[in-house]
C-alpha positions in Angstrom: 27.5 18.4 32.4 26.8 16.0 29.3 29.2 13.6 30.4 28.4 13.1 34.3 24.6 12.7 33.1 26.1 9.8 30.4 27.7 8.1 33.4 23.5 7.3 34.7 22.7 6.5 31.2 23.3 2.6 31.1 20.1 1.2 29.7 20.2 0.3 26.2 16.8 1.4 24.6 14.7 1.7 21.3 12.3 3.9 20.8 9.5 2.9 18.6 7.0 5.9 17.2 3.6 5.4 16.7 4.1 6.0 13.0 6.8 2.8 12.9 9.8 5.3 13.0 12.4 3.1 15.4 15.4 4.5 16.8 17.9 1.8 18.3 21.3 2.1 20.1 19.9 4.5 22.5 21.3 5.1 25.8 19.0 6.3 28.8 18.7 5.6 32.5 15.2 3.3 32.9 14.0 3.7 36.6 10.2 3.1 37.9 7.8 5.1 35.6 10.6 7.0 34.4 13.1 6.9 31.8 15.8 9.9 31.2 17.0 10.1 27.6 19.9 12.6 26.4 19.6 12.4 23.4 16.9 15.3 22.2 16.8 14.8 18.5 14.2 12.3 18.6 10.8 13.6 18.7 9.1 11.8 22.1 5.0 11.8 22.0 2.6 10.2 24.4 2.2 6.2 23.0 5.6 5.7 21.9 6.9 3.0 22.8 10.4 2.7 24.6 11.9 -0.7 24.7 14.8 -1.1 27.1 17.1 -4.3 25.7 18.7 -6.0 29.5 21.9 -7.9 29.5 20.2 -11.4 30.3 18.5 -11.3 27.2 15.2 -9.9 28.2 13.5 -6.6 27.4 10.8 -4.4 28.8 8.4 -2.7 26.5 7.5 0.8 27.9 4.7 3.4 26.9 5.3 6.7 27.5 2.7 8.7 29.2 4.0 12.2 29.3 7.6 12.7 27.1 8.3 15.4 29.8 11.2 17.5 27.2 13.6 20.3 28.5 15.3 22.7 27.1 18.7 23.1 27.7 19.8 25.2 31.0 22.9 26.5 31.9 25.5 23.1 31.9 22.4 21.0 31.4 21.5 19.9 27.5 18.3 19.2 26.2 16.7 16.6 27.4 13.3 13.9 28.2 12.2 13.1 31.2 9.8 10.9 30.3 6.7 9.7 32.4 6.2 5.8 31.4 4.1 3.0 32.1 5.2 -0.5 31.8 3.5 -3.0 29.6 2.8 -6.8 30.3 4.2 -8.8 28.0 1.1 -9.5 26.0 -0.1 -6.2 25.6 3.7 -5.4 24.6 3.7 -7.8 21.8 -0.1 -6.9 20.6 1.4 -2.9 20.4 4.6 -3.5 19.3 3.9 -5.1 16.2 2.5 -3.5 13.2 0.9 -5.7 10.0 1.4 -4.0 6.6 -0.5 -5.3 4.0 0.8 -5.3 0.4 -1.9 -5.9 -2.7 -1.2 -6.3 -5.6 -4.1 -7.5 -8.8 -6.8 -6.6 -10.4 -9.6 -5.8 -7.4 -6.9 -6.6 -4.3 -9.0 -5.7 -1.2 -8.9 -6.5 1.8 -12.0 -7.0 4.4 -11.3 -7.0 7.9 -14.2 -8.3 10.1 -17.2 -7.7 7.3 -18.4 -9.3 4.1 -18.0 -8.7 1.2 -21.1 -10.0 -1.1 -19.7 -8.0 -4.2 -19.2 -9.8 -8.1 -16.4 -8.0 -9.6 -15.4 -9.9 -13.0 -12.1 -8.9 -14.4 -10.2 -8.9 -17.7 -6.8 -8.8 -18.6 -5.6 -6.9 -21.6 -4.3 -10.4 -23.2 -8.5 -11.5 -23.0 -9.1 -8.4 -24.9 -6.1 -8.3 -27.2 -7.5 -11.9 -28.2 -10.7 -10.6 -28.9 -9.3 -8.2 -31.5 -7.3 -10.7 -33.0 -9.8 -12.8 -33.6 -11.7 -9.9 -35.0 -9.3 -9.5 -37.4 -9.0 -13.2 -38.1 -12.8 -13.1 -38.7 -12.7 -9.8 -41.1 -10.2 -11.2 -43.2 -11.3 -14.7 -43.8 -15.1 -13.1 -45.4 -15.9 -13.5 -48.8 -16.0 -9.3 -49.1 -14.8 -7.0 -52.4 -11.1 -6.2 -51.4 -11.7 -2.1 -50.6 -14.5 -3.6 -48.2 -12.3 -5.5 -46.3 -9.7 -3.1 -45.5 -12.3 -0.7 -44.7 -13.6 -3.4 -42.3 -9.5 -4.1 -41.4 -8.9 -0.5 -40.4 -12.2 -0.5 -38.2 -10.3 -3.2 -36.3 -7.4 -1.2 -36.2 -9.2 1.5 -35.0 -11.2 -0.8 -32.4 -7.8 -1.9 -30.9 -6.1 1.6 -30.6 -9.6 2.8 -28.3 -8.8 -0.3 -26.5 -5.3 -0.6 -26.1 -6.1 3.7 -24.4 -5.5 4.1 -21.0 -9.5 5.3 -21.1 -11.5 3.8 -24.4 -14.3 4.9 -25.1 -17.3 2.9 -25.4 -19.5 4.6 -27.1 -16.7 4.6 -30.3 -15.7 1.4 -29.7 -19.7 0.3 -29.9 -19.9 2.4 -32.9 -17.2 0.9 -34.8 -18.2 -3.0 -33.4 -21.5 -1.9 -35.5 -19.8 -0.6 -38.7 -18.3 -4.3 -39.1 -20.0 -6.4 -41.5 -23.0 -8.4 -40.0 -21.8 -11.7 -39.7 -22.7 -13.6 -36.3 -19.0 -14.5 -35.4 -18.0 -10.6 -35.7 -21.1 -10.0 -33.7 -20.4 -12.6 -31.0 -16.8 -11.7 -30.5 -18.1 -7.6 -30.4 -20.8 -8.2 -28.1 -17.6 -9.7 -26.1 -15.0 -6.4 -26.0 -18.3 -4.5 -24.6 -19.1 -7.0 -22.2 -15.6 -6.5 -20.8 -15.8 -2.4 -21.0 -18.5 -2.8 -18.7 -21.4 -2.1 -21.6 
């Protein structure tokens, strides 16, 4: 019986899901509020959208109202019936087309129709990893006994291996800022790494 119902089936159509699934190359028979489709392995719910593609050129967009599926009996296969209701061309092109947005960044947001009055300050690994350099920089150029400034060298060490942690720690990483020597461009440049750990 496939092959007689194939012989109505001479719309081209498309079947776009809800959830942005599409399905071209479909044949189906497109009358007034209905559409007959043969081919059951698609999975037909209420606000899909069937698109039949004309020969001029044109195209009708097509909601479907009730995907009216049966089951195969006797000759007849599976098979929708489907109750539709034909879109304007505007609303068609408002439905039909989907944005996807794609962030990417430190903080990506996006705010559709409100405000956003919120400071977020951000800072990239290089900021940080400068910070520790010139720690270092700043640790070896004092005037200190020579076990003194390793001691101080392997505090930076330490300082960068919290950091460079997927989670540091700040209480350790304040902790070891405070075991430095006290010299104002070591404290400047610490008071910097736990301004940018949020402290």
């Amino acid at each position: 019986m496939r092959g007689m119902l194939d012989d109505f089936a001479k719309d081209n159509i498309s079947v776009l899901k809800t959830n942005g699934q599409r399905f071209d190359g479909l044949k189906a028979s497109v009358q007034k509020g209905k559409v007959f489709l043969w081919d059951s392995s698609i999975f037909i719910e209420p606000k899909d959208l069937i698109i039949r593609h004309m020969s001029n050129g044109g195209s009708e967009t097509f909601e479907v109202v009730e995907p009216g599926f049966y089951e195969a009996v006797m000759d007849f296969e599976a098979h929708y019936q489907m109750v539709v209701r034909r879109m304007g061309e505007a609303e068609a092109e408002r439905v039909s087309h989907s944005t996807i947005y794609n962030f990417h960044g430190d903080n990506a947001r996006v705010n559709n129709q409100s405000v956003d009055n919120s400071v977020n300050t951000v800072y990239s690994n290089t900021e940080i990893s400068n910070l520790v350099e010139g720690l270092r920089s700043q640790v070896e150029s004092l005037d200190l006994p020579e076990d003194e400034k390793l001691e101080a060298i392997e505090v930076v060490d330490e300082i960068k291996t919290q950091l460079d942690s997927p989670a540091p720690k700040k209480t350790i990483v304040k902790r070891l800022i405070e075991s430095l020597p006290k010299v104002e461009s070591i404290t400047t440049i610490g008071a910097s790494i736990m301004t940018m750990l949020g402290s």
